[in-house]
C-alpha positions as CSV (number, residue, x, y, z in Angstrom):
1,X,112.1,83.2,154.6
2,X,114.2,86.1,153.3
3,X,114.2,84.6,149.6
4,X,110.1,84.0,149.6
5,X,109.7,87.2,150.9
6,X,112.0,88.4,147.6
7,X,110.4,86.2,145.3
8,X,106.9,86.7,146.2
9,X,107.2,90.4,144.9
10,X,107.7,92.7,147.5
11,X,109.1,94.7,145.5
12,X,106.0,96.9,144.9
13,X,107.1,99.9,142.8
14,X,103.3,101.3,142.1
15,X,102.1,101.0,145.5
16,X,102.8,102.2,149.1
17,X,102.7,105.3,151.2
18,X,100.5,107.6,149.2
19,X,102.6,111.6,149.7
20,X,100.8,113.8,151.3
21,X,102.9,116.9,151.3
22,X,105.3,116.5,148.2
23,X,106.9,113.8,146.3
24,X,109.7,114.0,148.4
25,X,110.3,111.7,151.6
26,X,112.6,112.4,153.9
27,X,112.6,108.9,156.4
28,X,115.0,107.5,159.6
29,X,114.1,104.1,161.1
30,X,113.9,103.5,165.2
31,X,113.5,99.8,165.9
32,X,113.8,97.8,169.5
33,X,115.8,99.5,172.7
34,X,119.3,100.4,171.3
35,X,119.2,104.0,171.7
36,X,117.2,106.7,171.7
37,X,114.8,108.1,169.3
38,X,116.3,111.2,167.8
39,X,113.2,113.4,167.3
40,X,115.2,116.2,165.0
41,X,116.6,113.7,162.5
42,X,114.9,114.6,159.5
43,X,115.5,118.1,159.8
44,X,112.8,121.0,159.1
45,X,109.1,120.8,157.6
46,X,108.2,121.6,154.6
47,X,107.0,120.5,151.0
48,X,108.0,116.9,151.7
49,X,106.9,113.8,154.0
50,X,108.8,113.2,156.9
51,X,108.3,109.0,158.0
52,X,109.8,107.3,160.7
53,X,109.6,103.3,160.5
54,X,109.4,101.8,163.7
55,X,108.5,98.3,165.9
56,X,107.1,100.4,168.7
57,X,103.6,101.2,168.3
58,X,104.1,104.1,170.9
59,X,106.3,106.2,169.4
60,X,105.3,110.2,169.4
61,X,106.9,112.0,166.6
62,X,104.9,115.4,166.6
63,X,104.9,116.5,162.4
64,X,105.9,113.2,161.1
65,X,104.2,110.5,160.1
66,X,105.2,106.6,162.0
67,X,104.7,103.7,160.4
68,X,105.0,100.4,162.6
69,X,106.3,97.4,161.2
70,X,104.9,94.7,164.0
71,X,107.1,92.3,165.4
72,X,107.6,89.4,162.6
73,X,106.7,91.9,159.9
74,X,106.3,89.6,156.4
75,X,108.0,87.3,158.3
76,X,111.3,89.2,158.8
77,X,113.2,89.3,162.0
78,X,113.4,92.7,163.8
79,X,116.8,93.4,162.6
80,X,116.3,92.3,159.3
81,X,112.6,94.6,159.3
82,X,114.7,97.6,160.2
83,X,117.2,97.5,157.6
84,X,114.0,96.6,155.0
85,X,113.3,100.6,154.9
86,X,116.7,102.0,154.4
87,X,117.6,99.3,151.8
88,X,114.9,98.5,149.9
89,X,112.6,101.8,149.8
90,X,110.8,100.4,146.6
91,X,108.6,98.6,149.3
92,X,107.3,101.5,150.7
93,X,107.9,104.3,148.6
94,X,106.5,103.5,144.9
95,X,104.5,106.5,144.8
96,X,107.6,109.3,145.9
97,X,109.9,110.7,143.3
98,X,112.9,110.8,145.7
99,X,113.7,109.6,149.3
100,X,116.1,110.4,151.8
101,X,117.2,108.1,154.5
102,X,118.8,109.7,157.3
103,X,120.5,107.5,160.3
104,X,118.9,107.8,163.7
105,X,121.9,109.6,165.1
106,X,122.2,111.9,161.9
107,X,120.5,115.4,161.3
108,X,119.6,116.3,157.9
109,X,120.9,120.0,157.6
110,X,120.2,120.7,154.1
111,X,116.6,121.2,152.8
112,X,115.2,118.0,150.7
113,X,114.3,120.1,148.1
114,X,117.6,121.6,147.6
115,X,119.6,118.9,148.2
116,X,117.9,117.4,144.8
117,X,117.8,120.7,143.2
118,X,121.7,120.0,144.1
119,X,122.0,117.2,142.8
120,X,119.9,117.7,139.5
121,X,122.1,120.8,138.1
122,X,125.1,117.9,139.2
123,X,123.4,115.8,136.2
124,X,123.0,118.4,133.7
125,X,119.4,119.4,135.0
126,X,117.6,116.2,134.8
127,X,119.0,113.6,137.4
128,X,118.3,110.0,136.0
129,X,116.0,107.3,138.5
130,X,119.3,105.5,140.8
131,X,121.1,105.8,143.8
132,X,123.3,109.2,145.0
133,X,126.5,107.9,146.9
134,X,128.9,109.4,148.9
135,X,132.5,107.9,148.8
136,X,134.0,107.3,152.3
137,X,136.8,109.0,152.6
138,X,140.0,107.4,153.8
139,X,138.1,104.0,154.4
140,X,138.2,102.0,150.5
141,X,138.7,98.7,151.2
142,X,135.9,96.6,152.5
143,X,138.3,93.6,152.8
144,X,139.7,96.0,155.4
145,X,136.4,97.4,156.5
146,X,134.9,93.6,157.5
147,X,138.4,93.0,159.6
148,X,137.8,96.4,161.4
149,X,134.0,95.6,162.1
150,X,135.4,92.2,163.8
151,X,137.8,93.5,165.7
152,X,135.2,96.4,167.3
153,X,132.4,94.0,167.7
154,X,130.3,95.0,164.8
155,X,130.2,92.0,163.3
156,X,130.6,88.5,165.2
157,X,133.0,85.4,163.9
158,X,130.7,83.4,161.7
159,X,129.5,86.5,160.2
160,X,132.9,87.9,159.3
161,X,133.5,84.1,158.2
162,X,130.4,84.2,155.5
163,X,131.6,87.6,154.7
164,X,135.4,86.0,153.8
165,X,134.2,83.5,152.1
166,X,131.7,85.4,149.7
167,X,134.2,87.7,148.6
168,X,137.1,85.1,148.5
169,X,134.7,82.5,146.2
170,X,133.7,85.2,144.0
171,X,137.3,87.2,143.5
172,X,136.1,90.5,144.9
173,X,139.0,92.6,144.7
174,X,140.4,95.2,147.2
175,X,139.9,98.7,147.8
176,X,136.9,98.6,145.4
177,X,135.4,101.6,147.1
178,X,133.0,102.1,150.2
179,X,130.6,104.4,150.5
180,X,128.5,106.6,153.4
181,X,125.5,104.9,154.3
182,X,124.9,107.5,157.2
183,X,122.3,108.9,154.6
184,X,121.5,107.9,151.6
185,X,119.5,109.2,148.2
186,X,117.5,107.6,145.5
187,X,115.5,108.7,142.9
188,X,112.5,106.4,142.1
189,X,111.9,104.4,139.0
190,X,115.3,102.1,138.2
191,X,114.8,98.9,138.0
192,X,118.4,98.3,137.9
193,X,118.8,99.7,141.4
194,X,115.6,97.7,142.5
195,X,117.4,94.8,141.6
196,X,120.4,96.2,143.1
197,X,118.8,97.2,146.4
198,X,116.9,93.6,146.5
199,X,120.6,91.4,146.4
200,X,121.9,94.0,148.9
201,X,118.9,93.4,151.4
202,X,119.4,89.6,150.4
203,X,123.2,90.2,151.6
204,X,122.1,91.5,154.6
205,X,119.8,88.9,155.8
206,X,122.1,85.8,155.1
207,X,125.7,86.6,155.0
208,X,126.1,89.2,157.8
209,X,124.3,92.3,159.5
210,X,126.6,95.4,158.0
211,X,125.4,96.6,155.3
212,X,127.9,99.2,154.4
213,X,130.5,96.4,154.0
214,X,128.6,94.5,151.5
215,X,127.3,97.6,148.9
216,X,130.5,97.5,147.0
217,X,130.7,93.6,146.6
218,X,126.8,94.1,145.7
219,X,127.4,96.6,143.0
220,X,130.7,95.0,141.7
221,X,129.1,91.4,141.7
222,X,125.7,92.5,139.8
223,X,127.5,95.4,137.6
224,X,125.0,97.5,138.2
225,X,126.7,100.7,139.5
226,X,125.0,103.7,141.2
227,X,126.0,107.3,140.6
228,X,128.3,109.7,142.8
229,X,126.9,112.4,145.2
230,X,129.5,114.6,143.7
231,X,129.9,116.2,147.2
232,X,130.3,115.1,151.1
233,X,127.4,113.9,153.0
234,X,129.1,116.0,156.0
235,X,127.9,119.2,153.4
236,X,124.0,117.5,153.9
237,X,124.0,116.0,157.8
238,X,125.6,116.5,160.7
239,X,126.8,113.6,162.2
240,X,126.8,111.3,164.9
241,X,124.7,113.6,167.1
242,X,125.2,111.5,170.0
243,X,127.6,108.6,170.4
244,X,128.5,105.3,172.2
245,X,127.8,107.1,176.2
246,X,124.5,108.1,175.4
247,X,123.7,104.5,173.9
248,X,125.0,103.0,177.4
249,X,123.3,104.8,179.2
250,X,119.7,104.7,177.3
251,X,120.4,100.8,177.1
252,X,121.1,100.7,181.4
253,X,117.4,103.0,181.7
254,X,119.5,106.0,183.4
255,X,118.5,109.9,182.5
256,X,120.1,111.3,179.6
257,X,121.7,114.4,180.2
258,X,120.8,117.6,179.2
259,X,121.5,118.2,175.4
260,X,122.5,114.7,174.5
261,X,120.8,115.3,171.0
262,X,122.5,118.5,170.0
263,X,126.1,117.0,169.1
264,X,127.8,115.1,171.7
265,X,129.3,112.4,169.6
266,X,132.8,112.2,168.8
267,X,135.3,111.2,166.2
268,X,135.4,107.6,167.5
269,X,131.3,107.2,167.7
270,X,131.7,107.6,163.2
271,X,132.0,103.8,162.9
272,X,129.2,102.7,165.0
């Protein structure tokens, strides 16, 4: 299902949301009953759209604009439609210059605009179309980073398995760099990181439900390589807002103490 959704082009570059306040979209995804919605995610308004992609039809996000992907969306599972946003924006976003995806349990801190403007005099004034990553720091290897996501649940035994085995069979080699996927940035228009983005959602759906342990074998297997922040995503979000508690007890249906979404996550909740 995943490949005829690929193949059948829905990778539609001159279509999608139509802007309404800027050609900048700032966007977070909140799909089934994990957690809670974290209404201050995408930071403050302004000249930019602010989206949230969700599977609940109910959701109230006051100065943002939802968009529901229905249960069985294109014929995607749930977890597979969630990711579809934050890894392929060329589905939705054809008509935006840049896009920001920020994690549920992130805050953007840094005005959209100026985090481009940033990022613009970082390329000489003119930023070419292409992924903005942030290096991980301290965490290179992602060898290492699949054995960790086994051993804290984050990935189950066939899937680290598949993941093994894909890197094994094509020679991936270690501590070939990971990178922050708490937020990321693209500018519009590469079809190189179309391409990019389509084998990484590809990755996703059929060898294992981590995406941040497959980007590097994704951009080292195709050869098509993004470009560097140049600074720490921890200088753009704040990060995790809330942590592994709060989760528990949203899942268990029990009140949520007061300020749970004003920075109660700890060191510990960064790998979730």
């Amino acid at each position: 299902m995943v490949a005829g959704f690929l193949e059948a082009g829905a990778v539609r570059e001159a279509g999608g949301i139509v802007p309404e306040r800027g050609r900048i979209a700032v966007y977070s995804c909140h799909f089934g009953r994990h957690e809670p919605f974290h209404d201050q995610a995408l930071g403050e308004a302004g000249d930019w759209d602010r989206i949230i992609f969700t599977d609940q039809p109910d959701l109230v996000a006051p100065g943002r604009r939802v968009v529901v992907m229905p249960a069985g969306f294109d014929g995607l599972t749930a977890k597979q439609a969630s990711r579809l946003p934050k890894l392929m924006p060329e589905v939705f976003f054809g008509q935006h210059d840049w896009v920001i995806y920020v994690d549920n349990r992130a805050r953007l801190m840094l005005r959209p605009d100026a985090l481009v403007a940033r990022i613009a005099a970082g390329q000489g004034g003119n930023a070419p179309a292409g992924r903005y990553l942030a290096r991980l720091p301290q965490r290179g290897c992602a060898w290492r980073e699949a054995r960790v996501c086994l051993r804290k649940g984050f990935l189950d035994e066939a899937e680290h398995a598949r993941v093994m085995a894909l890197f094994e069979g094509a020679g991936f080699p270690r501590e070939a760099g990971m990178f922050m996927n708490t937020a990321l940035v693209q500018r519009m228009g590469s079809a190189d990181t179309a391409r990019l983005n389509a084998a990484w959602f590809r990755a996703f759906c059929e060898v294992a439900g981590r995406d941040q342990v497959l980007l590097p074998f994704v951009i080292w297997q195709t050869g098509l390589v993004q470009r560097e922040l140049g600074f720490g995503l921890e200088e753009v979000i704040r990060w995790p807002i809330f942590g592994r508690r709060i989760r528990r007890l949203f899942q268990k249906g029990k009140p949520l103490p007061e300020g749970w979404d004003r920075g109660e996550g700890t060191e510990e909740d960064t790998e979730a």
